[in-house]
NUKOL-758483 format. One record per residue (C-alpha): residue number from 1; y, z, x negated; residue in three letters. Coordinates in steps of 0.25 Angstrom, whole numbers, plus 5000, padded with zeros to 4 digits. Each point is the difference from the previous one (the first is absolute). Layout:
BEGIN
+-----+------+------+------+--------+
| num |   py |   pz |   px | residu |
+-----+------+------+------+--------+
| NUM |    Y |    Z |    X |    ALA |
...
+-----+------+------+------+--------+
end
This chain:
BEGIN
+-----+------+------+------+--------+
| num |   py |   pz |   px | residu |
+-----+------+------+------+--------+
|   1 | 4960 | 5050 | 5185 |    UNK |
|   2 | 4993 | 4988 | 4997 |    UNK |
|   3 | 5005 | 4987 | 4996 |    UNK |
|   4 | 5000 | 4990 | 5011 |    UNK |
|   5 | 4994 | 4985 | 4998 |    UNK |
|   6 | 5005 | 4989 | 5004 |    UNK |
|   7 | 4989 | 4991 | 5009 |    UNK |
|   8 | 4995 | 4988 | 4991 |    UNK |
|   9 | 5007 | 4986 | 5005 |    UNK |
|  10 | 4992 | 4993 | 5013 |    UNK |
|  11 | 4997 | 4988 | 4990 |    UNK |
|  12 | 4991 | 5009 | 4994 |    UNK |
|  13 | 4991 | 5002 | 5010 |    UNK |
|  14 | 4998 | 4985 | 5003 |    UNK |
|  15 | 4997 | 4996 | 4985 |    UNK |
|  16 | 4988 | 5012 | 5002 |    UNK |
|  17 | 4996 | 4994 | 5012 |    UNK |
|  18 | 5001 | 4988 | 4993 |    UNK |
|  19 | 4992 | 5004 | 4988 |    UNK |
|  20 | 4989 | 5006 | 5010 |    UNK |
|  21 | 4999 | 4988 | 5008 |    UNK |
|  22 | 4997 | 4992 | 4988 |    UNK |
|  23 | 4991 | 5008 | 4997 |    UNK |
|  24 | 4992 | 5002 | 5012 |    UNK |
|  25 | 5001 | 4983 | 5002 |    UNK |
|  26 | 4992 | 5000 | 4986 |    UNK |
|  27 | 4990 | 5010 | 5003 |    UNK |
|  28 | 4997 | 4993 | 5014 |    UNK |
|  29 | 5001 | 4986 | 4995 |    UNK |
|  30 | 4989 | 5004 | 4988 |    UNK |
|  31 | 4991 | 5006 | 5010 |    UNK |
|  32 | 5001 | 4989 | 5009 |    UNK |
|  33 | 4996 | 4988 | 4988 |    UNK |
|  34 | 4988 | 5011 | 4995 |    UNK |
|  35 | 4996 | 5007 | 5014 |    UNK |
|  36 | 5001 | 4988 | 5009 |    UNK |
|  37 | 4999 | 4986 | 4991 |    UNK |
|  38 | 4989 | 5008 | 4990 |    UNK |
|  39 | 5008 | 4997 | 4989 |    UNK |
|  40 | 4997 | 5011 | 4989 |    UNK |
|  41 | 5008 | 5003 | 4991 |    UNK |
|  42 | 5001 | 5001 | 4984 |    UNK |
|  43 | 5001 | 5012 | 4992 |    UNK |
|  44 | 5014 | 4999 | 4997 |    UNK |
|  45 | 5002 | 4998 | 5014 |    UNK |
|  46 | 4995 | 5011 | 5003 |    UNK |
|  47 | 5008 | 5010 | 4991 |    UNK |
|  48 | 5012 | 4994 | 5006 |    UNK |
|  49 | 4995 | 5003 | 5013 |    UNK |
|  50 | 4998 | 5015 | 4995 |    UNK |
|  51 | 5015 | 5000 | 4996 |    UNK |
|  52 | 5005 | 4992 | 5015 |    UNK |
|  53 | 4991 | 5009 | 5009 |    UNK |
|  54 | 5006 | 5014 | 4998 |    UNK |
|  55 | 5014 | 4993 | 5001 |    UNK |
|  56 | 4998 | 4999 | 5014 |    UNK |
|  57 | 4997 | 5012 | 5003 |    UNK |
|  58 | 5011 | 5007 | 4989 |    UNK |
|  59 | 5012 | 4991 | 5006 |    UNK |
|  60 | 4994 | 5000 | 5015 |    UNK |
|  61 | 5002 | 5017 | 4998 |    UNK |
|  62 | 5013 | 4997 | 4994 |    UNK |
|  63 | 5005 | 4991 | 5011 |    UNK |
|  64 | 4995 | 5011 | 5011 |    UNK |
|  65 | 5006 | 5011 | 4994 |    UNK |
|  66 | 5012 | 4994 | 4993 |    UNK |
|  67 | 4997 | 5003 | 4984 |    UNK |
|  68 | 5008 | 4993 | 4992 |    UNK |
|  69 | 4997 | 5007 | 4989 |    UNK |
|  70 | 4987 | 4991 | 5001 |    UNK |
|  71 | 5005 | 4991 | 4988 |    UNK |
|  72 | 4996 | 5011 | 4993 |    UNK |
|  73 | 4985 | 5001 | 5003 |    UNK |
|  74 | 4998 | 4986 | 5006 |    UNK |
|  75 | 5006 | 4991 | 4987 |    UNK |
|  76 | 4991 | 5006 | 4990 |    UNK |
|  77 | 4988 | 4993 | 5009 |    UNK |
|  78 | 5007 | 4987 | 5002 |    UNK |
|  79 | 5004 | 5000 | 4985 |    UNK |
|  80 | 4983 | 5000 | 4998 |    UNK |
|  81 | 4996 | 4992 | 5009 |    UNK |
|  82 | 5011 | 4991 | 4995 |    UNK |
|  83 | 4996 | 4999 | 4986 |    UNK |
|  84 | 4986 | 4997 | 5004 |    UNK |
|  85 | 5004 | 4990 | 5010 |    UNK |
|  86 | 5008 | 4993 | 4987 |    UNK |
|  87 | 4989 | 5000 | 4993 |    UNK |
|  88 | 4992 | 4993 | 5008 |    UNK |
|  89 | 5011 | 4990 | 5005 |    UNK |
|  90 | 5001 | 4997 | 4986 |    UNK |
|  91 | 4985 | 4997 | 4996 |    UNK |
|  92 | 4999 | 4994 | 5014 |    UNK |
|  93 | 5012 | 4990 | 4995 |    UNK |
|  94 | 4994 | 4999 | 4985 |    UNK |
|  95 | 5011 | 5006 | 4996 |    UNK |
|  96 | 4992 | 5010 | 4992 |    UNK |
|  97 | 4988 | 4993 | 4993 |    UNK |
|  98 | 4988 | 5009 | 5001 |    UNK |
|  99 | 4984 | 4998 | 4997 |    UNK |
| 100 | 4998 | 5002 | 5014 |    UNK |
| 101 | 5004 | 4996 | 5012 |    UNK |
| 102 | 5012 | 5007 | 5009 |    UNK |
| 103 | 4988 | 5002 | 5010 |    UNK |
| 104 | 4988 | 4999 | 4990 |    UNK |
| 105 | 4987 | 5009 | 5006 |    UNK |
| 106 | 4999 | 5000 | 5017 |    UNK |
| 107 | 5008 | 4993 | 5009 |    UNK |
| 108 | 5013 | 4990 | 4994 |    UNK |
| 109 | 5015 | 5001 | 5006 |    UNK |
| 110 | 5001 | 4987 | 4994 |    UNK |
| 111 | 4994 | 4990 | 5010 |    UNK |
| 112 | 5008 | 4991 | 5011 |    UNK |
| 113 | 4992 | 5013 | 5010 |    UNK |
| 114 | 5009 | 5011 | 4995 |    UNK |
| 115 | 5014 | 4994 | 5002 |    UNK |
| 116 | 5009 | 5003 | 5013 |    UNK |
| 117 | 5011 | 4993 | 5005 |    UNK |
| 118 | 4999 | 4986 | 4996 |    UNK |
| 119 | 4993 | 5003 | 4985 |    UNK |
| 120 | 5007 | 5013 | 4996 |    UNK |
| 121 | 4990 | 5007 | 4991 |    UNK |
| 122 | 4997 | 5014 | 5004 |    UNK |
| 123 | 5003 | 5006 | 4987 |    UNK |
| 124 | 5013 | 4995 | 4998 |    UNK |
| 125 | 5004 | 5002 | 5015 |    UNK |
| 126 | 4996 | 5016 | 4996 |    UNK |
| 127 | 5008 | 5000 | 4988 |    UNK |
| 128 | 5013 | 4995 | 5011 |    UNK |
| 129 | 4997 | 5011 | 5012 |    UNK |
| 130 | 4999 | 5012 | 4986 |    UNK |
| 131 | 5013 | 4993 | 4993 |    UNK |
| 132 | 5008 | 5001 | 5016 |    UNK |
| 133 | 4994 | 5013 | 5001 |    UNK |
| 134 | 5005 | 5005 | 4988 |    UNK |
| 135 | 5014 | 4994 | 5001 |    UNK |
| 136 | 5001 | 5007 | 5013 |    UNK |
| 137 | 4995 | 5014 | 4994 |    UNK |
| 138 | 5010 | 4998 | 4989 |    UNK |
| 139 | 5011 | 4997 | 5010 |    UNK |
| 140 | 4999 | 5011 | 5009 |    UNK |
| 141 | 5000 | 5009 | 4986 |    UNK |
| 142 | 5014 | 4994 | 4997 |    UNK |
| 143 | 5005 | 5004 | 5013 |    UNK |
| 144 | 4999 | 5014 | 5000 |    UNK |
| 145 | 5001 | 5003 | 4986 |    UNK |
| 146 | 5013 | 4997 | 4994 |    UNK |
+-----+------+------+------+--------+
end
């Protein structure tokens, strides 16, 4: 006979909701300031864009079929696209001295153009929406393992 399982809290669904909303804000949000005000964007940019796209489709799937074991899959992307998103953030704020600059060959992130909401700079702004998303992954992990 097989072991029966105890449904996974409601709280649970709404932080992966949540998580994929943030995500799926993002993603719109840096189509919008590339697509529509032709602002392109660095290369750094764009790998955290590589790690922020596929979490809307991972955590939309999620959300549709009710996967909480998503932590599992989703948190190693967020994790990466993370750490590229501190890395930036941190030469972005001089933080991290280095021969070149946070945005050095292309387009820069570091002009007055690529700031949202009242002169929030995008790099920092993606290191917050990958920090929430991960806190939400980790917190939907603590409650339905013991």
């Amino acid at each position: 006979m097989p072991a029966e399982t105890s449904p996974p809290p409601r709280n649970a669904w709404w932080l992966l909701l949540t998580a994929w909303l943030l995500a799926l804000i993002s993603t719109v949000a840096v189509l919008f300031v590339g697509e529509v005000m032709g602002q392109a964007p660095c290369v750094l940019c764009w790998f955290q864009r590589a790690f922020m796209f596929p979490l809307v489709v991972i955590l939309g799937v999620a959300c549709y079929l009710a996967d909480f074991s998503v932590w599992r899959y989703g948190l190693p992307v967020a994790v990466v696209g993370w750490l590229i998103a501190l890395y930036h953030s941190l030469l972005y704020t001089g933080l991290i001295a280095e021969s070149l600059k946070p945005c050095g060959v292309g387009p820069s992130c570091s002009g007055a153009a690529m700031t949202i909401l009242g002169g929030l700079p995008l790099p920092l702004l993606s290191l917050g929406v990958f920090t929430l998303i991960i806190v939400l992954l980790t917190l939907i992990r603590r409650r339905l393992l013991p």
